[in-house]
DRENFIPA-352504 format. One record per atom (N, C-alpha, C, O): residue number from 1; atom name; x, y, z. Coordinates in steps of 0.2 Angstrom, whole numbers, plus 5000, padded with zeros to 4 digits. Layout:
REM residues N
<node k="NUM" a="CA" xx="X" yy="Y" zz="Z"/>
...
***
This chain:
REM residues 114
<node k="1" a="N" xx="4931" yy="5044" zz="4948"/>
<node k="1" a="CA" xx="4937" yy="5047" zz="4950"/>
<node k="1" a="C" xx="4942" yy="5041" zz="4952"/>
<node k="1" a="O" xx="4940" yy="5036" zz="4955"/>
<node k="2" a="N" xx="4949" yy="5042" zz="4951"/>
<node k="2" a="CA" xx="4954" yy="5037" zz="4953"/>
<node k="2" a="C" xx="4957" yy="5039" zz="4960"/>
<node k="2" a="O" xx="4958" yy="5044" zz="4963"/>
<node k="3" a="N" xx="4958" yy="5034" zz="4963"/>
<node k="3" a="CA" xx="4960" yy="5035" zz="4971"/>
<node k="3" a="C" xx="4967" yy="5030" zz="4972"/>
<node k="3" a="O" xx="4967" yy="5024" zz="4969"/>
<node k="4" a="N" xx="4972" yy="5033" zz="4976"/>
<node k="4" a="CA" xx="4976" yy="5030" zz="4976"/>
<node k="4" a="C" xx="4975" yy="5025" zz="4983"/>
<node k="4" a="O" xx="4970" yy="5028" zz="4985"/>
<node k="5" a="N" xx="4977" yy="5022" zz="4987"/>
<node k="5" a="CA" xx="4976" yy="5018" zz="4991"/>
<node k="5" a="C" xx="4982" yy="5016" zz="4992"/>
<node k="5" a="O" xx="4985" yy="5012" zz="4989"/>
<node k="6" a="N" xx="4985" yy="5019" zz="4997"/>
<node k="6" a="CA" xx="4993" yy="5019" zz="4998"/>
<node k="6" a="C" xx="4993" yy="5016" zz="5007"/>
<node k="6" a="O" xx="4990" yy="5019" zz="5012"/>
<node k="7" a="N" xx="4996" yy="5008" zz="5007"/>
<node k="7" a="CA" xx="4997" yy="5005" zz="5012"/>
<node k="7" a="C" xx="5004" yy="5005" zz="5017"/>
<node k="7" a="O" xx="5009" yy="5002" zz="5016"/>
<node k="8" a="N" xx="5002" yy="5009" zz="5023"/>
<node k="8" a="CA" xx="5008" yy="5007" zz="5026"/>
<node k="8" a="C" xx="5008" yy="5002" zz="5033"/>
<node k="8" a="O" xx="5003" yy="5000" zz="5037"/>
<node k="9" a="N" xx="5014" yy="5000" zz="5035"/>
<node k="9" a="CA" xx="5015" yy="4994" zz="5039"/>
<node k="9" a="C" xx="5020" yy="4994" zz="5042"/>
<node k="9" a="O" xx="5024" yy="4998" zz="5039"/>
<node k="10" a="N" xx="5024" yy="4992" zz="5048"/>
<node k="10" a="CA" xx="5027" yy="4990" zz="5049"/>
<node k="10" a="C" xx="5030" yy="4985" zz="5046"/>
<node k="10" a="O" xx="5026" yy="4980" zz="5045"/>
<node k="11" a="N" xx="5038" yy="4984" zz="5043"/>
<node k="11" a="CA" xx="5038" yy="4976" zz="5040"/>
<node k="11" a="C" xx="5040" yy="4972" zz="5044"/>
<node k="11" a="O" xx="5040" yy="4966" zz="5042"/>
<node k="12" a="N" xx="5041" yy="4974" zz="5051"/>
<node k="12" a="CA" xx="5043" yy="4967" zz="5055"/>
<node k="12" a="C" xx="5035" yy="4964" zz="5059"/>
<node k="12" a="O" xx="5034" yy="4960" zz="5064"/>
<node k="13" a="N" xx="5032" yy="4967" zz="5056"/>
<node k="13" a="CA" xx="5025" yy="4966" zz="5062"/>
<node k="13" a="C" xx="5023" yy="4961" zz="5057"/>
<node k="13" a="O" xx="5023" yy="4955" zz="5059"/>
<node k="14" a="N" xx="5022" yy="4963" zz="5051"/>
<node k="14" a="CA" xx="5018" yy="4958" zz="5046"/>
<node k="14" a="C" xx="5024" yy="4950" zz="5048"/>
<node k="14" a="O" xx="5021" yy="4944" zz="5047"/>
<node k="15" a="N" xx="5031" yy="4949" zz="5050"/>
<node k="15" a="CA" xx="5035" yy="4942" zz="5049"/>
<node k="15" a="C" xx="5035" yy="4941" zz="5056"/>
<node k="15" a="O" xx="5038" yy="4936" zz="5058"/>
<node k="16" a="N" xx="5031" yy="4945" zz="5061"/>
<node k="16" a="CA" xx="5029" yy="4943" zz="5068"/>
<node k="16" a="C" xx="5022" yy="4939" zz="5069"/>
<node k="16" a="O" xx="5020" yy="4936" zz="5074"/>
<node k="17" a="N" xx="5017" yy="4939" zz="5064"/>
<node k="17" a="CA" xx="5012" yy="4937" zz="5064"/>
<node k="17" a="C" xx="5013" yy="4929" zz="5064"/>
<node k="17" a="O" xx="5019" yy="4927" zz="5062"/>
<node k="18" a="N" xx="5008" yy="4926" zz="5066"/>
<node k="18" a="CA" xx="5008" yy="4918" zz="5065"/>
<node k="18" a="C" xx="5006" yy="4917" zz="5058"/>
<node k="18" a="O" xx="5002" yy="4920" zz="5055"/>
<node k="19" a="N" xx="5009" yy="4910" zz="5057"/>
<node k="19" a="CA" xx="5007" yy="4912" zz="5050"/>
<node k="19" a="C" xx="4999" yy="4909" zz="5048"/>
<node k="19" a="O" xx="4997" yy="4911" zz="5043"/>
<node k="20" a="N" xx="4995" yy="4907" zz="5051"/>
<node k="20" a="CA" xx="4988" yy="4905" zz="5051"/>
<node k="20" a="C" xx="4986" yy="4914" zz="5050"/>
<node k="20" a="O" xx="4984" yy="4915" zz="5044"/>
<node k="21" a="N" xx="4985" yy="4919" zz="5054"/>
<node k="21" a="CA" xx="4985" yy="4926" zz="5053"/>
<node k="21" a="C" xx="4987" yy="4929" zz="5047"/>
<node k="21" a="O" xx="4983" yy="4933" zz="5045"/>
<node k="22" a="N" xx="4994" yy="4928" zz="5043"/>
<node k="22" a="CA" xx="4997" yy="4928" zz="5038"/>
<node k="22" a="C" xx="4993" yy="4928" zz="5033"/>
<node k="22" a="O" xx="4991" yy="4932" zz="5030"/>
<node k="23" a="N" xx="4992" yy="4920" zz="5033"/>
<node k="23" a="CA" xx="4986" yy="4919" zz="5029"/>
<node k="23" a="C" xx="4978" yy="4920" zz="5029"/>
<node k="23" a="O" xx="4975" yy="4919" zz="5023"/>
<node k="24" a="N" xx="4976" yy="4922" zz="5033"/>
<node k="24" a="CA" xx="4970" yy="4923" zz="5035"/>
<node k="24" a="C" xx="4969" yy="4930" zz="5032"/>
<node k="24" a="O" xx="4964" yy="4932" zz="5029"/>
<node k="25" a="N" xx="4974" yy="4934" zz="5032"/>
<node k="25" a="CA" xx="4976" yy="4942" zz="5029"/>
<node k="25" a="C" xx="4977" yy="4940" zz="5020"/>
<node k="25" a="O" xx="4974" yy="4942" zz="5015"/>
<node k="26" a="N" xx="4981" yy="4938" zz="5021"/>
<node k="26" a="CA" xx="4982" yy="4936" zz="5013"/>
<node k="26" a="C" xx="4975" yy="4937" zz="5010"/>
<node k="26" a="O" xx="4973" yy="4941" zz="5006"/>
<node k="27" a="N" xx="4972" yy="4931" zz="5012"/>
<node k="27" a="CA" xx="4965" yy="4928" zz="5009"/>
<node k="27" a="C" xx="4960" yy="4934" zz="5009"/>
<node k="27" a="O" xx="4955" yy="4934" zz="5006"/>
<node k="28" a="N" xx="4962" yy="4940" zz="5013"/>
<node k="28" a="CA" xx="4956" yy="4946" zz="5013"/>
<node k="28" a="C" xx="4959" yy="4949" zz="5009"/>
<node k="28" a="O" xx="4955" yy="4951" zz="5005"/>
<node k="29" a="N" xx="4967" yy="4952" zz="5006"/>
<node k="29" a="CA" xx="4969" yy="4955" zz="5001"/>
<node k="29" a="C" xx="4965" yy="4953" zz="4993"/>
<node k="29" a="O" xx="4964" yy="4956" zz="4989"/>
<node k="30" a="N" xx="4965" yy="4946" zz="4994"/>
<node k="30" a="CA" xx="4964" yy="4943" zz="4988"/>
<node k="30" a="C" xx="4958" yy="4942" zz="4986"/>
<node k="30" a="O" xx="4957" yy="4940" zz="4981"/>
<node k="31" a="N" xx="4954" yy="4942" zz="4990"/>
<node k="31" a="CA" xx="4946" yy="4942" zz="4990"/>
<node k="31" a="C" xx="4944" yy="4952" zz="4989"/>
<node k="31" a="O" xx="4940" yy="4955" zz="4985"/>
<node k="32" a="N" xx="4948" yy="4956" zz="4992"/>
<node k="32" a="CA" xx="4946" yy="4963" zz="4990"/>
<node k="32" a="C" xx="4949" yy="4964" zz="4983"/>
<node k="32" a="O" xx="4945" yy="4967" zz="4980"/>
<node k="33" a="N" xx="4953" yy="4963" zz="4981"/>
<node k="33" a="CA" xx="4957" yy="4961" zz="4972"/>
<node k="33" a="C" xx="4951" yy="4957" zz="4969"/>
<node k="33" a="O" xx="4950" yy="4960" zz="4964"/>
<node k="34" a="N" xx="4949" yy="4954" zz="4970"/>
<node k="34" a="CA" xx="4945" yy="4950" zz="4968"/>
<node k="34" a="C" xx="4938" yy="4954" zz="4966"/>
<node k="34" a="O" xx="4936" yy="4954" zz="4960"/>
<node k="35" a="N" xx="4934" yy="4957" zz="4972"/>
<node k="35" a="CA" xx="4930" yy="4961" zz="4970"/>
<node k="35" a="C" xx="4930" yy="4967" zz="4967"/>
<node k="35" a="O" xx="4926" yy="4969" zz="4962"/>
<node k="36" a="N" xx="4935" yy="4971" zz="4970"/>
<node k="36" a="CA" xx="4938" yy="4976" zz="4965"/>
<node k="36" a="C" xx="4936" yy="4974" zz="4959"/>
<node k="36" a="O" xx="4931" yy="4975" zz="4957"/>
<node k="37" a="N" xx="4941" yy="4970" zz="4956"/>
<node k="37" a="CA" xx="4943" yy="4968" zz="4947"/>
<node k="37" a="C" xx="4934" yy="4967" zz="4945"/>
<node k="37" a="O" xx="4932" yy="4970" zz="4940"/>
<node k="38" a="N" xx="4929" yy="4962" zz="4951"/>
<node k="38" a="CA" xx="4923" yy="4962" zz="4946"/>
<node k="38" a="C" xx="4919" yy="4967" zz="4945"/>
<node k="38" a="O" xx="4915" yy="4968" zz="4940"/>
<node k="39" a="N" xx="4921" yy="4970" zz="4948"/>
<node k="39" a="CA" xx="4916" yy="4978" zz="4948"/>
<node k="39" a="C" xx="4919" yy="4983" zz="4944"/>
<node k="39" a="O" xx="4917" yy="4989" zz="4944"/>
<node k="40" a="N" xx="4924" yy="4982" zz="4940"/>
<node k="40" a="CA" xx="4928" yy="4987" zz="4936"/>
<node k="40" a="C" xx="4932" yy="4992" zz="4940"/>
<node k="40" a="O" xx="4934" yy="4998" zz="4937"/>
<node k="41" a="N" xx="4932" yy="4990" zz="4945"/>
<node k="41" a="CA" xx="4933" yy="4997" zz="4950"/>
<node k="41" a="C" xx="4943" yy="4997" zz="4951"/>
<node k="41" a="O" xx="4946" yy="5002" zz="4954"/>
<node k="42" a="N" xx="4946" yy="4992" zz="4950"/>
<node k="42" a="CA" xx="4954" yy="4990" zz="4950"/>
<node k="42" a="C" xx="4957" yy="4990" zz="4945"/>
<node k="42" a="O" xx="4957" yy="4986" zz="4941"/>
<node k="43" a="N" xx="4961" yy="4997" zz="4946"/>
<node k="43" a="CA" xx="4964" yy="4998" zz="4941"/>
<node k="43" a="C" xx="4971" yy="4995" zz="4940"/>
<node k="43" a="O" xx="4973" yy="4993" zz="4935"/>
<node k="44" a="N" xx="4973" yy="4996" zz="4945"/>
<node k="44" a="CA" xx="4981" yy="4992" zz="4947"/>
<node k="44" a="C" xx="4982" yy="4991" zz="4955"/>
<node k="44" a="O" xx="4977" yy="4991" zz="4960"/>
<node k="45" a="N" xx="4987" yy="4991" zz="4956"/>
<node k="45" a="CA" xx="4990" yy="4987" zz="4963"/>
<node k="45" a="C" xx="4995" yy="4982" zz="4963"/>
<node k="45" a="O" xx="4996" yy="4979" zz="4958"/>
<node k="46" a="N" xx="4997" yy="4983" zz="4969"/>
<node k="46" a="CA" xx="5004" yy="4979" zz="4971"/>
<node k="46" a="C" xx="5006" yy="4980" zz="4977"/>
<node k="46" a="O" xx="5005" yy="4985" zz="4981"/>
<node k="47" a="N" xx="5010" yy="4973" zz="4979"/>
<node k="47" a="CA" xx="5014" yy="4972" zz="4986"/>
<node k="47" a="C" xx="5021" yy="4975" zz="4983"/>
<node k="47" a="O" xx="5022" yy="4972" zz="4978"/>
<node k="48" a="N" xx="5025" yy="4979" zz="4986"/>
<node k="48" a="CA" xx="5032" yy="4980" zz="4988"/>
<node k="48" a="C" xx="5035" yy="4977" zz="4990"/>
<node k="48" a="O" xx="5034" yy="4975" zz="4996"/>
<node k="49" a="N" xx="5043" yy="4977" zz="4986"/>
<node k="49" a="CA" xx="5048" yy="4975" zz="4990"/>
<node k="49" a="C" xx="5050" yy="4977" zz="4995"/>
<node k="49" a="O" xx="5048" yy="4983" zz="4997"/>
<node k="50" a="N" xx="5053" yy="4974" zz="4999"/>
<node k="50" a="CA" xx="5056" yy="4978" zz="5007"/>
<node k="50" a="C" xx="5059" yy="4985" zz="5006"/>
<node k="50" a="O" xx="5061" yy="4986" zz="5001"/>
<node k="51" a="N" xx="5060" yy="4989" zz="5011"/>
<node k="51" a="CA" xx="5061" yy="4994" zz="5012"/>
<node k="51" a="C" xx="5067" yy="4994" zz="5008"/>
<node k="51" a="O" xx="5069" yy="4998" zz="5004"/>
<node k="52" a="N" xx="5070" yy="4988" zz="5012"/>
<node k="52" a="CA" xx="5080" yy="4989" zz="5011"/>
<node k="52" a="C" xx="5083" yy="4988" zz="5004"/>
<node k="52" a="O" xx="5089" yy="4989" zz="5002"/>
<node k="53" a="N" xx="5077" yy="4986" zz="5000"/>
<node k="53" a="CA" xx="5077" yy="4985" zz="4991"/>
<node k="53" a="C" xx="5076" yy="4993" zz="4988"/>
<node k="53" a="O" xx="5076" yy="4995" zz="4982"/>
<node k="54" a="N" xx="5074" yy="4997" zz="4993"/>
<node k="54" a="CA" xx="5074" yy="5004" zz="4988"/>
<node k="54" a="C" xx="5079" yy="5007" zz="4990"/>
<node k="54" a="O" xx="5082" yy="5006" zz="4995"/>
<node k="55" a="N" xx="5081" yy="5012" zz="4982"/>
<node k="55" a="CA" xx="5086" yy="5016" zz="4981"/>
<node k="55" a="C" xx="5083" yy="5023" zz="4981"/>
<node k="55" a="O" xx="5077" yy="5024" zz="4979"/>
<node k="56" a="N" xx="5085" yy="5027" zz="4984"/>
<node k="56" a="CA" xx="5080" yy="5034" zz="4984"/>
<node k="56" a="C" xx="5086" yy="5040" zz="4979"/>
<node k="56" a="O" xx="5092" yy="5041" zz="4980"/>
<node k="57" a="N" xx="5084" yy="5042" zz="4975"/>
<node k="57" a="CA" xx="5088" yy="5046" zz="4970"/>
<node k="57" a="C" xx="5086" yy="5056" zz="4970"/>
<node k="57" a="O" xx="5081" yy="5058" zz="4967"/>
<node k="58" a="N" xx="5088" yy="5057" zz="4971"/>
<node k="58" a="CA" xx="5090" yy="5065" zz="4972"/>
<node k="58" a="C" xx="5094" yy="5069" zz="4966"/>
<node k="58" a="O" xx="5098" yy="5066" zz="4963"/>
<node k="59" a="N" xx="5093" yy="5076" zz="4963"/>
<node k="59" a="CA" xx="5097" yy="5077" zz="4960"/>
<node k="59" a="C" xx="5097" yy="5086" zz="4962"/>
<node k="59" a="O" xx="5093" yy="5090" zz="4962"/>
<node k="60" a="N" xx="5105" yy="5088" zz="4965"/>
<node k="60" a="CA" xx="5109" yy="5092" zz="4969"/>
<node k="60" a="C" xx="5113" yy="5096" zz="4965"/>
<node k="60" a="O" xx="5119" yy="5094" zz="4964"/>
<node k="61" a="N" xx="5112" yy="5103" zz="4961"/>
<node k="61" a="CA" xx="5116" yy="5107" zz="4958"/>
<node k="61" a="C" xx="5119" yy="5100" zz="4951"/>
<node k="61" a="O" xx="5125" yy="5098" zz="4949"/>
<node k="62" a="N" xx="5114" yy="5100" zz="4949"/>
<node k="62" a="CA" xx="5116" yy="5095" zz="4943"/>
<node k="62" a="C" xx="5117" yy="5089" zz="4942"/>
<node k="62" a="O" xx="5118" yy="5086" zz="4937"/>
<node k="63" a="N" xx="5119" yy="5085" zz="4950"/>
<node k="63" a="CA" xx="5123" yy="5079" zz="4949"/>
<node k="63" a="C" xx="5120" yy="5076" zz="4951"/>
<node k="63" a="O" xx="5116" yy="5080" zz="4954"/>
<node k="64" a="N" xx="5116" yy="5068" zz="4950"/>
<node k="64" a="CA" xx="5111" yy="5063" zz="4953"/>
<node k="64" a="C" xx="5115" yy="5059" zz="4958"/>
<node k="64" a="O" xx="5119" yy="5056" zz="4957"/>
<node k="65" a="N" xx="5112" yy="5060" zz="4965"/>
<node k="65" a="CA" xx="5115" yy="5055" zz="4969"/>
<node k="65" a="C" xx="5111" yy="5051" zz="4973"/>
<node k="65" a="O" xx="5105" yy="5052" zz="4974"/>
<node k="66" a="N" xx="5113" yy="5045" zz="4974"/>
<node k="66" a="CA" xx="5107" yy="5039" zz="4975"/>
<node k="66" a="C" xx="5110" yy="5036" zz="4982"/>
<node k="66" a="O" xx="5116" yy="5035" zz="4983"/>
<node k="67" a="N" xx="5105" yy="5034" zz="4985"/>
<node k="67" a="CA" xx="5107" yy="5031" zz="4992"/>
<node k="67" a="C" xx="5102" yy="5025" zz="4993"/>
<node k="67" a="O" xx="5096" yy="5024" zz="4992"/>
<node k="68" a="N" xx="5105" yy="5021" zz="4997"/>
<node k="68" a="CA" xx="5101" yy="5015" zz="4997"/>
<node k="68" a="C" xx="5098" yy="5017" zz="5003"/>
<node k="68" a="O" xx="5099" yy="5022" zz="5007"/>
<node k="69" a="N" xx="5091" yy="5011" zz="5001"/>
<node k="69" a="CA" xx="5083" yy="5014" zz="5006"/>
<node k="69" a="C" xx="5080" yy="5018" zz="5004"/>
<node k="69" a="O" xx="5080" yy="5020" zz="4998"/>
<node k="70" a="N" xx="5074" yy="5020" zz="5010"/>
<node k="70" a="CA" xx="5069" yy="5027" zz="5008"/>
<node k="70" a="C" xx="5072" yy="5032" zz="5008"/>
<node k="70" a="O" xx="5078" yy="5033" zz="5008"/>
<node k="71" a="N" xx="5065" yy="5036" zz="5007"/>
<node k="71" a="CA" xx="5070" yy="5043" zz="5007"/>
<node k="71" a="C" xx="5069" yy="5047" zz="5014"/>
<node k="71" a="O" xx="5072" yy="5052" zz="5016"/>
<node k="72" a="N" xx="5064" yy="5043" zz="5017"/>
<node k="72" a="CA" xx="5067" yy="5046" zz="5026"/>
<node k="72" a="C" xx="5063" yy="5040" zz="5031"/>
<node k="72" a="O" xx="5058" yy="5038" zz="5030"/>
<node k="73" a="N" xx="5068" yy="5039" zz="5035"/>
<node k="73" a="CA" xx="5064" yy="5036" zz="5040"/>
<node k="73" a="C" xx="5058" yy="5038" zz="5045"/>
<node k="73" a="O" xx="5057" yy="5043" zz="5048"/>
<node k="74" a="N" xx="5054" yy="5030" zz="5044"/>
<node k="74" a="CA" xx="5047" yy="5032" zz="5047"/>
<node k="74" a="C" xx="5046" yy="5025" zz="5052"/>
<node k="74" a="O" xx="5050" yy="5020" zz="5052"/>
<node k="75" a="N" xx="5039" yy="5026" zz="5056"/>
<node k="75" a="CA" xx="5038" yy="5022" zz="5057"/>
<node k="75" a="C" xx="5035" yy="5016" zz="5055"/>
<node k="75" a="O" xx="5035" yy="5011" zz="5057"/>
<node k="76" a="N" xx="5030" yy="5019" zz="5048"/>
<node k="76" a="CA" xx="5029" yy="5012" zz="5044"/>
<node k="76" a="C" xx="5031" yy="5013" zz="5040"/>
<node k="76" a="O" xx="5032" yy="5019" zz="5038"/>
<node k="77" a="N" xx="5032" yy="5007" zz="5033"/>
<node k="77" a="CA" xx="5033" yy="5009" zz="5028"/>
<node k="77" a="C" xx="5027" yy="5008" zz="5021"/>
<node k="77" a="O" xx="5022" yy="5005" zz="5021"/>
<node k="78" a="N" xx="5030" yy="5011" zz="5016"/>
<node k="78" a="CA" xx="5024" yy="5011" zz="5010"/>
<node k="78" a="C" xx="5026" yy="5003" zz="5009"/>
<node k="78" a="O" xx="5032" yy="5001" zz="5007"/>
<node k="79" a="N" xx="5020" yy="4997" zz="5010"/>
<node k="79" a="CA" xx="5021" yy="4990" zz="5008"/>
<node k="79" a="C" xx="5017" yy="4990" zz="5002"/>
<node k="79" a="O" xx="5013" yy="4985" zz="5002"/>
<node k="80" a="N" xx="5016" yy="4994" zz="4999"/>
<node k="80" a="CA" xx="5009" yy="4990" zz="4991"/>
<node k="80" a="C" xx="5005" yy="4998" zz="4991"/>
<node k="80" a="O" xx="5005" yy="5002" zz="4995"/>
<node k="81" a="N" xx="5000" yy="4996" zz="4985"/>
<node k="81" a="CA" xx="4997" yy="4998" zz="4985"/>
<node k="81" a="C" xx="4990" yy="4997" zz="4980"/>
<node k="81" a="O" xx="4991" yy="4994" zz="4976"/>
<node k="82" a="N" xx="4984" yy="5001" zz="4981"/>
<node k="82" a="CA" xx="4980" yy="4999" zz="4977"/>
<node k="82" a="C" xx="4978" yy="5005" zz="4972"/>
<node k="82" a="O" xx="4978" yy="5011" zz="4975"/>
<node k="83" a="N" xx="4976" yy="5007" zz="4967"/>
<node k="83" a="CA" xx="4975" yy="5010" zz="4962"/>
<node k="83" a="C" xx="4965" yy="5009" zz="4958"/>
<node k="83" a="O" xx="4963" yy="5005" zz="4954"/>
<node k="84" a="N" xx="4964" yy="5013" zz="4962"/>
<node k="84" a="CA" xx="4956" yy="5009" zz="4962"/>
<node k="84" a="C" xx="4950" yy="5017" zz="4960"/>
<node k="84" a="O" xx="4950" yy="5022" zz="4963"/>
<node k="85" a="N" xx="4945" yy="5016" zz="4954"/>
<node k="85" a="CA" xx="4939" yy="5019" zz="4953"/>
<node k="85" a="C" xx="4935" yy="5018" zz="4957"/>
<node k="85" a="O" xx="4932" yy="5013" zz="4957"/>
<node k="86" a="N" xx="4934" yy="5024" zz="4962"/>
<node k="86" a="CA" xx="4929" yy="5024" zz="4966"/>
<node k="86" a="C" xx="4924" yy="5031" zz="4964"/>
<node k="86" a="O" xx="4927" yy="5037" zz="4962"/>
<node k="87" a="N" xx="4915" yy="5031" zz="4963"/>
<node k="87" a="CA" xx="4913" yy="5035" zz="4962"/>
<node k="87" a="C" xx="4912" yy="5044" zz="4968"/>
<node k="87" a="O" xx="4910" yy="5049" zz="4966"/>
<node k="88" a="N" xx="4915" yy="5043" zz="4974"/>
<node k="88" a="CA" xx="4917" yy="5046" zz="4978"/>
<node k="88" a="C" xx="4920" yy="5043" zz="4984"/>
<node k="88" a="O" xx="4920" yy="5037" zz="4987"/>
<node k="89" a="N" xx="4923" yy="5052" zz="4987"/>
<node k="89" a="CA" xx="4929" yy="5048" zz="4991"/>
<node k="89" a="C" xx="4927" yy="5043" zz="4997"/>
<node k="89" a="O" xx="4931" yy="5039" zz="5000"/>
<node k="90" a="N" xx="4919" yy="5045" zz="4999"/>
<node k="90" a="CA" xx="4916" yy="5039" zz="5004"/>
<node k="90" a="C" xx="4917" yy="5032" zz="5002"/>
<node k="90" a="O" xx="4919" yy="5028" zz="5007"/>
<node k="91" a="N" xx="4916" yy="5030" zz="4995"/>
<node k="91" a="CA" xx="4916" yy="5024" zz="4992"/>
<node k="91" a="C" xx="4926" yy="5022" zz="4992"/>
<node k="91" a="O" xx="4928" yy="5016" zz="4992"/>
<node k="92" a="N" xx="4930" yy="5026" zz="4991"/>
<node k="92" a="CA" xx="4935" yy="5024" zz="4991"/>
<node k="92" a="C" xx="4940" yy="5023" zz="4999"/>
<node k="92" a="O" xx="4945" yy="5019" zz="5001"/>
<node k="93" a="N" xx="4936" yy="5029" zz="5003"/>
<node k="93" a="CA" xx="4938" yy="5027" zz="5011"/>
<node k="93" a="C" xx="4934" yy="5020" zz="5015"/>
<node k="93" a="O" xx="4936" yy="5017" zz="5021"/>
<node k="94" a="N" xx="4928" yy="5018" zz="5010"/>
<node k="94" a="CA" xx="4925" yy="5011" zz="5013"/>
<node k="94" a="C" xx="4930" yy="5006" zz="5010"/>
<node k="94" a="O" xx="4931" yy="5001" zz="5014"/>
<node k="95" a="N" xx="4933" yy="5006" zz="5004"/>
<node k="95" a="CA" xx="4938" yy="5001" zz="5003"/>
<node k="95" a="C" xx="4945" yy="5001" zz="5007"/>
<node k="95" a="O" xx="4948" yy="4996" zz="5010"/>
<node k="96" a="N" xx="4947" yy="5006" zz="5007"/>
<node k="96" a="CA" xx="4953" yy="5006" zz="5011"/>
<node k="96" a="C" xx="4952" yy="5004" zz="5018"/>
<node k="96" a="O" xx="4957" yy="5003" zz="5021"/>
<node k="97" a="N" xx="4946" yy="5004" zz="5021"/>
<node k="97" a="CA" xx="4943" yy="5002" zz="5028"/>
<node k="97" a="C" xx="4944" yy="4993" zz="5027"/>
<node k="97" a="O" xx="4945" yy="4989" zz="5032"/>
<node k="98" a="N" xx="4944" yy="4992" zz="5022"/>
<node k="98" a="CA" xx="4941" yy="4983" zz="5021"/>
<node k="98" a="C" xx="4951" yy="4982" zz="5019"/>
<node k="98" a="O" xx="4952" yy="4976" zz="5016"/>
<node k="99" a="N" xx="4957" yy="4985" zz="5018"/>
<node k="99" a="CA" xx="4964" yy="4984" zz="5017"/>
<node k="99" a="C" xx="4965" yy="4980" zz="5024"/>
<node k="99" a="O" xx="4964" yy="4983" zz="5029"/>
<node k="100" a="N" xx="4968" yy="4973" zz="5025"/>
<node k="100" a="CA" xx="4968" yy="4972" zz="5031"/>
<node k="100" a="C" xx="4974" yy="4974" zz="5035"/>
<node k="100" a="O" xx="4976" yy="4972" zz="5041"/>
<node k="101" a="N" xx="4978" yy="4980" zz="5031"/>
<node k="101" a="CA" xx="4983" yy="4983" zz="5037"/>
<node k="101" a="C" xx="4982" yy="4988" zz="5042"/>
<node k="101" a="O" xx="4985" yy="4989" zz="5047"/>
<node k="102" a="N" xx="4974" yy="4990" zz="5037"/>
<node k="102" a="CA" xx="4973" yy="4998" zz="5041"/>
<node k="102" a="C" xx="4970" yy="4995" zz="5049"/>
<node k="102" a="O" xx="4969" yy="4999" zz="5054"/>
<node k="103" a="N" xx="4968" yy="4987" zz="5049"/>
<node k="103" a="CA" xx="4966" yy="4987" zz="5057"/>
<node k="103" a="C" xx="4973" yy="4983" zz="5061"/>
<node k="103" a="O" xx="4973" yy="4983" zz="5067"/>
<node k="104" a="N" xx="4978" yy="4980" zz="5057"/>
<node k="104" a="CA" xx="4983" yy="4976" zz="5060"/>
<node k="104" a="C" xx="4988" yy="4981" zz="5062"/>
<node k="104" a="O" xx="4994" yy="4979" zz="5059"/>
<node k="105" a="N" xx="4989" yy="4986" zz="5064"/>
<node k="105" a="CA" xx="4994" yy="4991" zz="5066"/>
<node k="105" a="C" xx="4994" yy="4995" zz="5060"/>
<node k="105" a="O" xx="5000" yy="4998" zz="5061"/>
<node k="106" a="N" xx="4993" yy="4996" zz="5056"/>
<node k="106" a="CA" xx="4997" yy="5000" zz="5048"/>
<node k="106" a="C" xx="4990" yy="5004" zz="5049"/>
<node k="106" a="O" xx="4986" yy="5004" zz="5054"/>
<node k="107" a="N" xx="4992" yy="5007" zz="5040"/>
<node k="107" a="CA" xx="4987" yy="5014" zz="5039"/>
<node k="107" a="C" xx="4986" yy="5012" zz="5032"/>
<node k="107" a="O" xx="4989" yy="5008" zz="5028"/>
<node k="108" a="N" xx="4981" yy="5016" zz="5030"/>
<node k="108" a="CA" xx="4980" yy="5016" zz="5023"/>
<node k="108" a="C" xx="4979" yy="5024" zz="5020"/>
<node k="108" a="O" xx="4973" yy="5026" zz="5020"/>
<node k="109" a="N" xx="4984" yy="5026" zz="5018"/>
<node k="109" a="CA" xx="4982" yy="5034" zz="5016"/>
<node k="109" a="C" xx="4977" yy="5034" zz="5007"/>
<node k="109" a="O" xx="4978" yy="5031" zz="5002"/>
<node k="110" a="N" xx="4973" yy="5039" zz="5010"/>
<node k="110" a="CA" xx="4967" yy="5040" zz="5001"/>
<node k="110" a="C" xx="4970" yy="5046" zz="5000"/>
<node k="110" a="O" xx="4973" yy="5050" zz="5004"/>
<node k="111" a="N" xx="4970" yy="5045" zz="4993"/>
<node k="111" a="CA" xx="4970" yy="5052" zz="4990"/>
<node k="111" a="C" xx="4970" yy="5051" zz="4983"/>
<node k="111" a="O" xx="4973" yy="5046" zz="4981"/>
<node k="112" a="N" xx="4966" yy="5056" zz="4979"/>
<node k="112" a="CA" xx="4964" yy="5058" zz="4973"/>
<node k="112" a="C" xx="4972" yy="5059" zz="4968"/>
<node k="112" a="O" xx="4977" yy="5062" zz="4969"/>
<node k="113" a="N" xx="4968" yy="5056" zz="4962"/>
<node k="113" a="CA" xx="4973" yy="5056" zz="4955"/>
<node k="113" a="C" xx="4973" yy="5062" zz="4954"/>
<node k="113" a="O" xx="4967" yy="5064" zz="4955"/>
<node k="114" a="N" xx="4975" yy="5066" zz="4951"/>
<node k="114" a="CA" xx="4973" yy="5070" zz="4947"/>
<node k="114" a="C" xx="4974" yy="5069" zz="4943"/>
<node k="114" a="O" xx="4972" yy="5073" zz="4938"/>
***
């Protein structure tokens, strides 16, 4: 079954980090990318633009209106995401546990493709 694994963050906490930490984080993203990819288990994934690069589009009694940013402010935001085959939801909330946002202040939301 596919899981999506949706990261959220603060973005000013991740350019508060020292960069030794920075990279120490990096290096766990890209080792769980890694294993993912050998196990067949990574279907996609991605880091996001800043918040302030989205456009959010609405469509109101026929007209489309678009405003820069999200579409509602929050405390963290969606930074990336992983797109990953896990054979149950235990095995996909253990990967989302090893995301290193979900311990550096942020969250990692699971939830099922349909």
């Amino acid at each position: 079954m596919k899981y999506l694994l949706l990261i959220y963050e603060k973005e000013g906490d991740w350019a508060g980090l020292p960069p030794k930490e920075q990279e120490q984080a990096m290096g766990e993203y890209r080792a769980l990318s890694v294993e993912l990819a050998s196990k067949g288990k990574l279907v996609g994934g991605h880091q996001l633009a800043p918040v302030a690069t989205a456009t959010t589009v609405r469509v109101r009694d026929g007209k489309v209106l678009s405003t820069d940013g999200p579409f509602a402010e929050t405390r963290e935001q969606l930074g990336g995401f992983y797109l990953i085959e896990a054979d149950n939801l235990d095995e996909a909330l253990a990967y989302a546990a090893r995301v290193p946002a979900a311990r550096m202040k942020g969250s990692v939301e699971v939830r099922p493709v349909v």
